[in-house]
MIZATI-953212 format. One record per residue (C-alpha): x, z, y; residue number from 0. Coordinates in Angstrom, 3 decimals, padded with zeros to 6 digits. Example, Ala and Ser with C-alpha at 12.3 -4.5 7.8 and 13.67 -1.06 7.14 Angstrom:
BEGIN
> 012.300,007.800,-004.500,0 $
> 013.670,007.140,-001.060,1 $
//
This chain:
BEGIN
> 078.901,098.233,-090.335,0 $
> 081.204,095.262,-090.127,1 $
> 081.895,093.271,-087.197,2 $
> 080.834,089.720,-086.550,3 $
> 082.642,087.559,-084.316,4 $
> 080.623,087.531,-081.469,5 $
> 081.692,091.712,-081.313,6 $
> 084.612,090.509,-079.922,7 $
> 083.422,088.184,-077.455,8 $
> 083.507,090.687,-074.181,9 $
> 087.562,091.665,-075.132,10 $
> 087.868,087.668,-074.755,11 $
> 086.450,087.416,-071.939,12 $
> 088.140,089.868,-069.707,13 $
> 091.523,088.989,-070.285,14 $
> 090.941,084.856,-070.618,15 $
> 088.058,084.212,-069.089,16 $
> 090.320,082.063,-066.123,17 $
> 091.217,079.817,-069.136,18 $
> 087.808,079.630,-069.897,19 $
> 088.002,075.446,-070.099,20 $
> 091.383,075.740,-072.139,21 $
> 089.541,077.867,-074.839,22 $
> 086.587,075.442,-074.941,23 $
> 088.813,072.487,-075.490,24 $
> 090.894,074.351,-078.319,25 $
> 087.559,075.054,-079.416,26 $
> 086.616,071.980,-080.163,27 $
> 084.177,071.325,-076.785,28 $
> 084.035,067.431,-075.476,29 $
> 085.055,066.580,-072.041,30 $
> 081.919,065.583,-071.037,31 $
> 080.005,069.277,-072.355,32 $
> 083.060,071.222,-070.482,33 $
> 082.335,069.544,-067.188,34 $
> 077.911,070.239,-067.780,35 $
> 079.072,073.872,-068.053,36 $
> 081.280,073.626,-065.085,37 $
> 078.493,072.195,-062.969,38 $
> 075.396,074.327,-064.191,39 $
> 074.767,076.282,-061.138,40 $
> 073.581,079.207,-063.048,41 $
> 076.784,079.867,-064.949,42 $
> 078.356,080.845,-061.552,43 $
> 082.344,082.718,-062.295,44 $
> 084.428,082.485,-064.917,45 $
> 083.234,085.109,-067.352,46 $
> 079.707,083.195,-067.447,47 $
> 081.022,080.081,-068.036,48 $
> 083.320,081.587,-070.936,49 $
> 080.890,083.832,-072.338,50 $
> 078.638,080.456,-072.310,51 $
> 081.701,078.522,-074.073,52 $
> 081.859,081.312,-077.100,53 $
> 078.414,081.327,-077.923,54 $
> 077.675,077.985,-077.926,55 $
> 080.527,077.418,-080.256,56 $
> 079.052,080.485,-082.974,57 $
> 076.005,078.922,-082.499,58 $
> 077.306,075.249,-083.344,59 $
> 079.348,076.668,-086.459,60 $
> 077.475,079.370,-088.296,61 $
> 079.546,080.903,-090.777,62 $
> 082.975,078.960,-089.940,63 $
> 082.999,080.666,-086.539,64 $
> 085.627,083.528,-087.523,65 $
> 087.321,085.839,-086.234,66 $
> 090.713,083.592,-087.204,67 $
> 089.156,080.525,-085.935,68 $
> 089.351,082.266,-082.362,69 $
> 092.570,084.059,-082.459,70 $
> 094.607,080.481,-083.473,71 $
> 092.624,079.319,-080.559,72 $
> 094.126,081.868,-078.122,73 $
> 096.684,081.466,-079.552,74 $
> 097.055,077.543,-078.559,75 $
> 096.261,078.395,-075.027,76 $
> 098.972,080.394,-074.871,77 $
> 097.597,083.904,-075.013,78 $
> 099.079,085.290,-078.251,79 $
> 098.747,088.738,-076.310,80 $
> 095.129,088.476,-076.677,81 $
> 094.617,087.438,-080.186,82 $
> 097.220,090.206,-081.496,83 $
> 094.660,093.127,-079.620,84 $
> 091.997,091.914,-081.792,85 $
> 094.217,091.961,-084.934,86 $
> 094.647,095.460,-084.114,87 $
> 091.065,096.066,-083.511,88 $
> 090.234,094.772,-086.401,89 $
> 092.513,096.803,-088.077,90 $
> 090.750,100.031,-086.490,91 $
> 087.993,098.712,-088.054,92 $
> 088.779,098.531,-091.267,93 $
> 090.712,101.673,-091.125,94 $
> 087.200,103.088,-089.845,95 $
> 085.265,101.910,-093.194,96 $
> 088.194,103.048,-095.068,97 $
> 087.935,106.621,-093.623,98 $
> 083.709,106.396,-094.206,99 $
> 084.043,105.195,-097.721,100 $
> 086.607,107.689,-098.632,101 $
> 083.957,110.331,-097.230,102 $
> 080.937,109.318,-098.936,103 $
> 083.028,109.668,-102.291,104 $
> 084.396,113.472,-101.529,105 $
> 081.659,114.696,-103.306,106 $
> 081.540,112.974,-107.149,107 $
> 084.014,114.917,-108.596,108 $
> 087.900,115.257,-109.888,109 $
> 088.156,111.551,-110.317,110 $
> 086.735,110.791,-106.862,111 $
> 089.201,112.782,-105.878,112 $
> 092.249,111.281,-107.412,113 $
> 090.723,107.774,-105.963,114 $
> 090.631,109.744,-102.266,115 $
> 094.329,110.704,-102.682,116 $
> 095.516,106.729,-102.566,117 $
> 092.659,105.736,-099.883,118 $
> 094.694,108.165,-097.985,119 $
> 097.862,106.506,-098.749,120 $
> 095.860,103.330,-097.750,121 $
> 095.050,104.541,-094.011,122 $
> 098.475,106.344,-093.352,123 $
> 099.941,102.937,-093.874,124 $
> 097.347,100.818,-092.374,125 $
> 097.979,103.660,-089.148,126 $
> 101.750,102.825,-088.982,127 $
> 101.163,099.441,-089.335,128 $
> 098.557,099.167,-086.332,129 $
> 101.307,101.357,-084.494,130 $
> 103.745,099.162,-085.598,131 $
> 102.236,095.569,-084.250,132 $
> 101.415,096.620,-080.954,133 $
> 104.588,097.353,-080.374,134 $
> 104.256,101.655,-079.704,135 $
> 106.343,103.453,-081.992,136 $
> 105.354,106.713,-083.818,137 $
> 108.698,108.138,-082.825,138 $
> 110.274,110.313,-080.251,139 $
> 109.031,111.954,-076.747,140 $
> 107.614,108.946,-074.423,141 $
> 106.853,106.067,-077.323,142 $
> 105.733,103.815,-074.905,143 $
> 108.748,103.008,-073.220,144 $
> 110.660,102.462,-076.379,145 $
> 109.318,098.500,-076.871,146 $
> 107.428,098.018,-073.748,147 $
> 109.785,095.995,-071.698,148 $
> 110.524,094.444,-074.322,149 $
> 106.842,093.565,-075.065,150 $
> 105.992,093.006,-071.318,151 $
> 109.207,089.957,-071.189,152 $
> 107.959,088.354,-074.638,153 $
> 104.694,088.145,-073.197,154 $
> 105.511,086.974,-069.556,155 $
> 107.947,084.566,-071.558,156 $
> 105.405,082.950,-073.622,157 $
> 102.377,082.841,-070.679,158 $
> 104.802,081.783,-067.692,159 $
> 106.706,079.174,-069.540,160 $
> 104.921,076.147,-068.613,161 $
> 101.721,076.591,-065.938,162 $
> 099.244,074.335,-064.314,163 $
> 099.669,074.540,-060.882,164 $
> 096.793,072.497,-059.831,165 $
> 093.619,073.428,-061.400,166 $
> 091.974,070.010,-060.684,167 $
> 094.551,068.316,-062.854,168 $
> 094.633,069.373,-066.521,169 $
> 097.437,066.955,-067.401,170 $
> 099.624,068.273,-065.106,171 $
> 102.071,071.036,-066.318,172 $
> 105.409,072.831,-064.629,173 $
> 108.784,074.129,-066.604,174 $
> 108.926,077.326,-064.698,175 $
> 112.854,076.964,-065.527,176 $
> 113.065,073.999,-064.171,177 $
> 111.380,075.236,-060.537,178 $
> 113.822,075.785,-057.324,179 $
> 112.770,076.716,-054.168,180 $
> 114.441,078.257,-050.947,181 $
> 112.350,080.955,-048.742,182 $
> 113.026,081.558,-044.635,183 $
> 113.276,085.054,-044.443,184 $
> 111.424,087.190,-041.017,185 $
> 112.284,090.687,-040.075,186 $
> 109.347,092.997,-039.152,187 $
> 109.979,092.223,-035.434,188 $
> 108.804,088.424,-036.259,189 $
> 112.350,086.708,-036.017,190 $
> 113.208,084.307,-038.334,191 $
> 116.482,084.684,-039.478,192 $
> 119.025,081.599,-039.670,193 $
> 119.765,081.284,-042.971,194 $
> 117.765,080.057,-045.853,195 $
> 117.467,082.270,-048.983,196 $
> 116.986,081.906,-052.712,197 $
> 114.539,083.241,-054.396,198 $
> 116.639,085.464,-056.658,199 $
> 118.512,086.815,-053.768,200 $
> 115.571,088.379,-051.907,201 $
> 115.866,091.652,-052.885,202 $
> 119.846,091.513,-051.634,203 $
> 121.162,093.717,-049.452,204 $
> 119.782,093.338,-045.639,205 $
> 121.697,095.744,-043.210,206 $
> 122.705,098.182,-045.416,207 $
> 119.596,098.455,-047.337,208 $
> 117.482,096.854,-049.849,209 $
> 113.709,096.010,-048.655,210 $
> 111.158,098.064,-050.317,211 $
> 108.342,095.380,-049.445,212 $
> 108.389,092.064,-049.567,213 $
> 105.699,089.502,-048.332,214 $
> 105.517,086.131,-049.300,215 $
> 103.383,084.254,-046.493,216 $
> 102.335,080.338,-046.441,217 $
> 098.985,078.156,-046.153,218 $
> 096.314,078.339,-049.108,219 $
> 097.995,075.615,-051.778,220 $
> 101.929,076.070,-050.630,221 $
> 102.468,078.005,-054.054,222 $
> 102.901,081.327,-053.352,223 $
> 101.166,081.917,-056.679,224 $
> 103.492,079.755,-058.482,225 $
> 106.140,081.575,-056.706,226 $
> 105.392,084.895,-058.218,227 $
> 105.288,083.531,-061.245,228 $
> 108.551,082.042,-061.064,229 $
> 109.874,085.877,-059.935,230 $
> 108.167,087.144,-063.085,231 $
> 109.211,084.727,-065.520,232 $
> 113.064,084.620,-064.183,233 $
> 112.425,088.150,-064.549,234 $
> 111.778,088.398,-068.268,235 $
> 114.365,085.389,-069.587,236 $
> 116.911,086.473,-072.080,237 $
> 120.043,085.828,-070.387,238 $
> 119.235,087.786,-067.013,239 $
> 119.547,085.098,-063.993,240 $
> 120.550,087.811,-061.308,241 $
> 123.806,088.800,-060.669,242 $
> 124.280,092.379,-060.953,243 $
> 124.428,093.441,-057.485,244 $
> 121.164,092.024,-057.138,245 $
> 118.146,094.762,-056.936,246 $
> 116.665,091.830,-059.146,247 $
> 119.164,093.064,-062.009,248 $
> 118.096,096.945,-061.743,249 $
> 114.482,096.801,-062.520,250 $
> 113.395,097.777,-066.042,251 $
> 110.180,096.815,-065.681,252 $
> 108.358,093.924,-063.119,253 $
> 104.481,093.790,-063.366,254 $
> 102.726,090.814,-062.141,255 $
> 098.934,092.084,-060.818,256 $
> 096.460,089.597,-059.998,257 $
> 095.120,091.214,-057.002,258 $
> 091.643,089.190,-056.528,259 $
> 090.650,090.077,-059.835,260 $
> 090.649,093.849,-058.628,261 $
> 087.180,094.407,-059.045,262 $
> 085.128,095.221,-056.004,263 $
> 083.510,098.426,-057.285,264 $
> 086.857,099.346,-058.558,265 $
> 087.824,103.364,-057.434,266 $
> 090.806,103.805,-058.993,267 $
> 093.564,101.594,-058.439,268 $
> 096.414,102.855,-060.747,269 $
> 093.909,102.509,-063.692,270 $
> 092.423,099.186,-062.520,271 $
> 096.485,097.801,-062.630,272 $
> 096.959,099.089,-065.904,273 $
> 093.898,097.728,-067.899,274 $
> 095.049,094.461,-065.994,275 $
> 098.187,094.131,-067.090,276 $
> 098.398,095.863,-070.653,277 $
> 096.330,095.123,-073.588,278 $
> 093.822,097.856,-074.763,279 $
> 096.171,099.161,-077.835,280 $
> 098.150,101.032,-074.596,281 $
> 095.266,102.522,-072.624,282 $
> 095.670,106.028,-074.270,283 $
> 099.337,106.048,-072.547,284 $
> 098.273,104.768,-069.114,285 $
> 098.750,108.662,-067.736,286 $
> 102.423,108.875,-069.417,287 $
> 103.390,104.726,-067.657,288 $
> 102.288,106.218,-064.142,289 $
> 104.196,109.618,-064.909,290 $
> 107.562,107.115,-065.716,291 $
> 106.633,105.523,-062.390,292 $
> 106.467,108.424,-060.249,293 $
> 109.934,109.539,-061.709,294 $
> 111.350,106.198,-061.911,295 $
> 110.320,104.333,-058.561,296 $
> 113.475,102.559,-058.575,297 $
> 113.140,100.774,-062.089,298 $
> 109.726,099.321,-061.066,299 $
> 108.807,095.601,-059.071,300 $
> 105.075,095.599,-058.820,301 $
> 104.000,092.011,-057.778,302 $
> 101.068,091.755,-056.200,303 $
> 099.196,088.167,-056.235,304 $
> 096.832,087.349,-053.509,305 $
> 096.492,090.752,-052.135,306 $
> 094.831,089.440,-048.738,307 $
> 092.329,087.979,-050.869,308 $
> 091.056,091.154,-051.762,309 $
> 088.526,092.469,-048.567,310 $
> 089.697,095.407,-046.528,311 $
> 086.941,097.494,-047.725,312 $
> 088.416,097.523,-050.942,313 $
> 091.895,097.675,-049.918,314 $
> 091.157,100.671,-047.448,315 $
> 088.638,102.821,-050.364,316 $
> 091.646,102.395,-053.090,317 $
> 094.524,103.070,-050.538,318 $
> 096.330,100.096,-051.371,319 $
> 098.861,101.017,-047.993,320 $
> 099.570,104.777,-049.714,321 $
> 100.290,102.510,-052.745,322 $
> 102.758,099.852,-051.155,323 $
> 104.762,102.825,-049.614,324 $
> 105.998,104.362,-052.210,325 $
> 106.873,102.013,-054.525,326 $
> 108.666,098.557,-054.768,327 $
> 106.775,095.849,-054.047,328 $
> 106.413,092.121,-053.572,329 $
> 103.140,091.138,-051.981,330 $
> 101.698,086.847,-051.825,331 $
//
């Protein structure tokens, strides 16, 4: 049976329901009905209010409330990301029909069969293709890692580019490129040391070692948020910004995890990260990522946003400390 639109509504949802007011303006929603849904006490959280946002708007529009009406909008608030995963799903879809209809006609004869021959054609291309634009290729030992830095910059490009640092003020936008900042660095003994350092140069050389953690501490509001997305973004540009005996310059892959979204009934942290920061089309390699990482904890920055947000309960029953040892980290 064919999708409608509103099928798609819960994959929205948990990847953009935080830009739930940016999708309802690209949407076509008034000022004035964003701000009703924003105070209506019973659409308490984000995913409410967004899953309120999408079905008032199939409701408004019927029949011109596609599929392509939603992914340009997405698209506009700058999370391309999302409306390529359901491109692909819809692509399983079809491939899905494709695969039924070619079954219900195995049975009519010869010239069903010579019409089954090019269906097949049909779904071994529509298969490479799917492969093809979610960026896993169909080729060699550990596909994932052939296009996924690659895919994880382009998208950190495109989503960090230009942010809105204060929520309260949707006019208000910052170049990420155009951000500088200096950080006061303390040793684990609580000294402050005297010099002032840049942000690129935190992961330097201190003593004759390179830190494994790093915490980024200030008040609620200073922009330690902002900061992480600067590290992220810097991260990802095209013409690396690190100098290349900077730690910075070593990492193959830096992951930005938004730690208050960890849900509270999570129990498994390395798959709660993943589904967080890769889209759907790569759950199926999420065991062959963590094998890379085990092997390869030197080529990995996790950064961890708002991590004392998250209550201790839920740091202690997924063992976010066993986590944070191992690995390289930089925690806000």
């Amino acid at each position: 049976m064919e999708s409608t639109v509103n099928d798609y509504f819960d994959k929205v949802i948990k990847n953009v329901s935080y830009k739930w007011d940016d999708l309802a303006r690209n949407l076509g929603f008034e000022r004035g009905e964003i701000e009703a849904i924003r105070a209506t006490v019973s659409l308490q959280g984000p995913d409410k209010k967004c899953r309120e946002v999408l079905e008032r708007w199939q409701n408004r529009n019927g029949a011109k409330a596609t599929l392509q009406v939603l992914q340009q909008a997405l698209i506009d608030i700058e999370e391309k990301h999302t409306a390529e995963e359901l491109h692909v799903w819809k692509k399983k879809e079809t491939q899905h029909s494709l695969k039924t209809f070619g079954q219900e006609m195995k049975t009519t004869g010869k010239k069903t069969m010579e019409k089954l021959d090019g269906l097949k054609v049909e779904l071994q291309e529509g298969h490479y293709l799917a492969a093809k634009d979610t960026g896993q290729s169909i080729k060699g030992p550990n596909p994932i890692f052939e296009k996924l830095p690659n895919h994880l910059q382009d998208r950190y490009r495109r989503e960090l580019a230009r942010i809105r640092p204060l929520p309260w003020c949707e006019d208000f936008y910052l170049n990420l490129d155009d951000m500088f900042t200096t950080l006061e660095m303390v040793g684990r003994d609580g000294q402050k040391k005297d010099t002032a350092v840049a942000v690129e140069d935190m992961f330097k050389l201190y003593n004759d070692s390179v830190p494994k953690t790093i915490r980024v501490e200030g008040d609620p509001g200073i922009g330690k948020t902002t900061l992480c997305y600067k590290i992220v973004y810097d991260f990802s540009a095209e013409k690396s910004k690190f100098q290349t005996d900077n730690k910075f310059s070593s990492f193959k892959l830096v992951l930005y995890v938004e730690m208050r979204k960890v849900p509270h009934d999570a129990t498994d942290l390395n798959s709660t990260i993943f589904q967080q920061v890769f889209p759907t089309a790569y759950y199926k390699h999420e065991e062959e990522f963590w094998d890379y990482v085990e092997c390869n904890p030197e080529d990995v920055l996790f950064v961890l946003d708002g991590l004392d947000e998250m209550p201790e309960e839920t740091r202690e029953k997924l063992k976010i400390a066993d986590f944070i040892r191992v690995l390289h980290h930089l925690i806000s």
